[in-house]
N, C-alpha and C positions, 0 to 999 in steps of 0.2 A: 394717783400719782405715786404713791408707797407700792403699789403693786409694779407698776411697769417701772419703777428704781429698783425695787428688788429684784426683778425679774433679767433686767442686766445686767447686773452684779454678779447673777448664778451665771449666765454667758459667758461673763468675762473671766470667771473664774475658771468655769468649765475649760475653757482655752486655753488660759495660763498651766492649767494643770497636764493638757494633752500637750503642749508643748515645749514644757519641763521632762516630760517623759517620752519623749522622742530624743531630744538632747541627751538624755544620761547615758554616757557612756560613749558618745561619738568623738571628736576631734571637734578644736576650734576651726573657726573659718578661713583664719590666716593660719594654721600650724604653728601656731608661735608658742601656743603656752597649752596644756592639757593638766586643769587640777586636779588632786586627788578626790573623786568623791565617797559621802560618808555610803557603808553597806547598805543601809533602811534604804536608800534611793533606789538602787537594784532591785528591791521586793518590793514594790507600792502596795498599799492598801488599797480594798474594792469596796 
């Protein structure tokens, strides 16, 4: 059970992280607001 819990957890992270990094740097959905983000998000770490 501890393996296939952790083994979704690296998934869902994995996803959270590819779609964090497709976002930085675009436009919101509505145009309505675009925040400043911080430089480190620009370079990701590998």
């Amino acid at each position: 059970m501890q393996k296939m819990k952790k083994a979704i957890l690296k998934k869902v992270a994995s996803a959270s992280k590819f779609a964090a990094v497709k976002a930085a740097g675009t436009t919101s959905a509505a145009s309505c607001h675009q925040p400043k983000e911080p430089k480190a998000l620009k370079k990701p770490k590998k």
